[in-house]
N, C-alpha and C positions, 0 to 999 in steps of 0.2 A: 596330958601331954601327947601321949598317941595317937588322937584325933588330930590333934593342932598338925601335926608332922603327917597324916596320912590326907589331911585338907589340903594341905601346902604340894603336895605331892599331887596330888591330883589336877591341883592348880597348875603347876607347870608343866604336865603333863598335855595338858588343854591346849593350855599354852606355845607347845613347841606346835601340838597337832593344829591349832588356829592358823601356823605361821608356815607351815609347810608351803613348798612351792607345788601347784596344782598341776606345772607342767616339767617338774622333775620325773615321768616318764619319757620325757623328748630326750634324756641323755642318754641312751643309746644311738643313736642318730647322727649325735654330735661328732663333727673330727672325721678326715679323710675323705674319700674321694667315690658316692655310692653310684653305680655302674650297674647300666641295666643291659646294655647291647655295644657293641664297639662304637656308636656314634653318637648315647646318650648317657647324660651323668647326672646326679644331684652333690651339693653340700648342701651342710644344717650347720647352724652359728647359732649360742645365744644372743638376745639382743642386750641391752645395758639393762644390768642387776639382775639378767635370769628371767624377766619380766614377758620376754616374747623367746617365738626361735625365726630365726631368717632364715630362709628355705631360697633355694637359686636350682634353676634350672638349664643345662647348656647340652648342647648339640656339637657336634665335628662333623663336619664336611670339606673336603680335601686339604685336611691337617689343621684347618682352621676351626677356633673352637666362635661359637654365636650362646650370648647369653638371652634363653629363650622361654624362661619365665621366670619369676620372682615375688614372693610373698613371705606371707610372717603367720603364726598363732599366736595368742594369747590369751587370757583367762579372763573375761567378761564376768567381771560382780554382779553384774542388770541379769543377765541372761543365765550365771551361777554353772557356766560353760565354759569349755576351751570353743574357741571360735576363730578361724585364720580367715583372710582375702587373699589373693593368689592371682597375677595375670600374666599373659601367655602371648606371644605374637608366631605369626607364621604356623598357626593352628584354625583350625574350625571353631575354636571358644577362645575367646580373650579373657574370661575373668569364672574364678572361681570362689564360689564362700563352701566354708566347712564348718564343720561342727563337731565334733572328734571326741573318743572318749576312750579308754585304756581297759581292756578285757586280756586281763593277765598278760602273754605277752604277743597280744593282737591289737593291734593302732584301727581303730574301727571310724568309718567319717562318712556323716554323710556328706554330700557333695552336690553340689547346686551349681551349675554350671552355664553363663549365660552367652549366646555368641550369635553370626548372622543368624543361624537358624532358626532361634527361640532360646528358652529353657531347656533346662532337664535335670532329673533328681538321679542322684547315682547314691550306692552304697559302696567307701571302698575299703578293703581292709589288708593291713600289714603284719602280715605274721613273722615274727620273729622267728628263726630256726636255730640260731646261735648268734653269737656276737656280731658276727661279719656279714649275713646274710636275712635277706627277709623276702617273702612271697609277697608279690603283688597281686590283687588282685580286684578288678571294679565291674559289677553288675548293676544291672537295672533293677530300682530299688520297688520291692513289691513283688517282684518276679523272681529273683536271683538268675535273671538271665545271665550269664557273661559276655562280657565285651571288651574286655582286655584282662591280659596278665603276662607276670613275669615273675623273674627273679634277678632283685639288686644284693652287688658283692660291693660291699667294703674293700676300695683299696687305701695303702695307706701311701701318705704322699713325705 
């Protein structure tokens, strides 16, 4: 009988761990209004079922807000990744792919970014500082040059 109940036990154990959502690290993110400079913002949404996150990108210039990129993740079974598309207007890149992965409480992506220019391979990573706050920060991948950064606060709306 002990066997039977610690098989059983084991089994839905699997079970719950088969079923987890692969991008229930994206819920911190969720909710409110993430602000990097007075004239740039993000939100994060789940998509339907928790299955993606929609990501929005918007600008303000003279009180007026411009919604200035827009993309999604989600968890590619082929590829056994999280993987987002992301495009962008009134930038130097129109379109970006990721590839993203979760190091404790760092959003780690690499970033493939295509525009007039060419390509380009970036590494970028989100460090969480506490709930309201995270480091930005994106370098050239192979180098850790840096070429941008910041810090986005949570505001709540």
């Amino acid at each position: 009988m002990p066997t039977r109940i610690s098989t059983l036990l084991l089994f839905t154990l699997l079970s719950v761990a088969a079923n987890a959502n692969p991008l229930a690290p994206f819920e911190r993110l969720i909710g409110g209004k993430w602000v990097i400079v007075d004239y740039s913002y993000q939100r994060f949404h789940w998509g339907p079922g928790k299955h993606s996150v929609q990501a929005r990108g918007y600008s303000i210039e003279n009180g007026e807000e411009a919604l200035t990129s827009t993309g999604f993740w989600y968890w590619d079974p082929e590829e056994n990744a999280i993987v987002g598309v992301h495009s962008a207007a009134d930038m130097q890149v129109n379109l970006f792919k990721y590839r993203t992965h979760f190091e404790g409480d760092t959003m780690v992506n690499e970033l493939k970014s295509f525009g007039d220019s060419g390509a380009a391979t970036y590494m970028e990573y989100w460090e969480f500082t506490d709930v309201d706050t995270y480091q930005w920060r994106l370098v050239e991948k192979g180098t850790d040059k840096p070429i941008m950064h910041g810090a986005f606060k949570r505001l709540a709306e």
